[in-house]
C-alpha positions in Angstrom: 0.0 0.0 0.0 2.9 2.2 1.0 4.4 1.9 -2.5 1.5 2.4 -4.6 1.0 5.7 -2.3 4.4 6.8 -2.7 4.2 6.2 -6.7 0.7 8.3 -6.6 3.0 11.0 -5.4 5.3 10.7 -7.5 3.3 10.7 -10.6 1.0 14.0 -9.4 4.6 15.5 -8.7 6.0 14.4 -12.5 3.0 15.8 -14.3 3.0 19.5 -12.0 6.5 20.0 -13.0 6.0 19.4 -16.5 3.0 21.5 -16.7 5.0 24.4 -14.9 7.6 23.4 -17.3 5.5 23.9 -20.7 4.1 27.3 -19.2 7.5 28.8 -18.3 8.7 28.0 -21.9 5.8 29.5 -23.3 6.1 33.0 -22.0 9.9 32.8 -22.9 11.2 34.6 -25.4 12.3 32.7 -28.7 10.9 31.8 -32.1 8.4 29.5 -34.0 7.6 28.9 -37.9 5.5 26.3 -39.4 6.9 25.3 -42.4 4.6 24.8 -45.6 5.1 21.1 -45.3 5.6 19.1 -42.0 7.8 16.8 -40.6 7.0 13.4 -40.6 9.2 13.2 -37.7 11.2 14.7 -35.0 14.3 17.1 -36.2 17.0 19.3 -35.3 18.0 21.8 -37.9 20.4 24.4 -37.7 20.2 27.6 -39.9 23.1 30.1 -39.4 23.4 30.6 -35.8 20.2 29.1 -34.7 19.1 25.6 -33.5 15.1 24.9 -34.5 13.7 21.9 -33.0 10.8 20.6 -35.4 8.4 18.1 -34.7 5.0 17.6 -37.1 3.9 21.5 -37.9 6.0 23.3 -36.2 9.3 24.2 -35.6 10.8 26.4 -32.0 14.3 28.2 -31.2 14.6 29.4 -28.1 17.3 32.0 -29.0 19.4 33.9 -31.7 21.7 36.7 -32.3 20.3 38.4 -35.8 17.2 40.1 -36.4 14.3 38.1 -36.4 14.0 39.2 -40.2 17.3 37.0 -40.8 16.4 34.5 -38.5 13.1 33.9 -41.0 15.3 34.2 -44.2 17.7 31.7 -42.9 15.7 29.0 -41.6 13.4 29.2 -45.0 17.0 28.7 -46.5 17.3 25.7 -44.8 13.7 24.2 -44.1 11.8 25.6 -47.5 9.0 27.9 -47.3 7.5 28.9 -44.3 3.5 29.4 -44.0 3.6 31.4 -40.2 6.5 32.9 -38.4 6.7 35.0 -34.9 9.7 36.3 -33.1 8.8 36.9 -29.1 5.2 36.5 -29.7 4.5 39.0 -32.7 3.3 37.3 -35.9 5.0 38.2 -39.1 2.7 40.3 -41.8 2.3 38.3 -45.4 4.5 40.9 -46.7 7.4 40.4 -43.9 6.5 36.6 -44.3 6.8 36.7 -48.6 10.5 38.2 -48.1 11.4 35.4 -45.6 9.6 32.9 -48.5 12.2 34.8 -51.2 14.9 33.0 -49.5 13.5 29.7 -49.4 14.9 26.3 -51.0 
């Protein structure tokens, strides 16, 4: 009885520190894209200085050191076209968006 108690616990504890987890990283500041066609599995892809972790539609970097104009251009350089981008929150227009696309592979 003393174990299956002690796993409860456990367990509860696991699943409130991920939670915490997710929502700390979410009001972080960083980048995300959704490239025009997904992933059919998990990747790392680096594009100039920056490390995107991609998984199905999306892709996240958590830091870089250019402009988030650059950023765009360079990952669509490396990924292919990108159909949404935001750098710390703010959405790109369709205009900023069709000058990331003009560097896309």
């Amino acid at each position: 009885m003393r174990t299956l108690i002690a796993l409860a616990a456990l367990a509860t504890s696991a699943s409130l520190f991920a939670g915490s987890a997710t929502e700390a990283f979410a009001g972080t500041a960083g980048y995300r894209l959704v490239p025009a066609t997904a992933f059919s599995a998990a990747n790392t892809v680096v594009a100039r200085d920056v490390l995107w972790k991609c998984a199905g539609e999306a892709c996240v970097a958590t830091k870089a050191t250019s402009r988030p104009e650059i950023v765009c251009s360079s990952a669509a350089r490396e990924i292919g076209k990108i159909s949404a981008f935001s750098a710390n929150g703010k959405d790109f227009s369709a205009e900023q968006l069709a000058k990331c696309n003009e560097k896309a592979r």
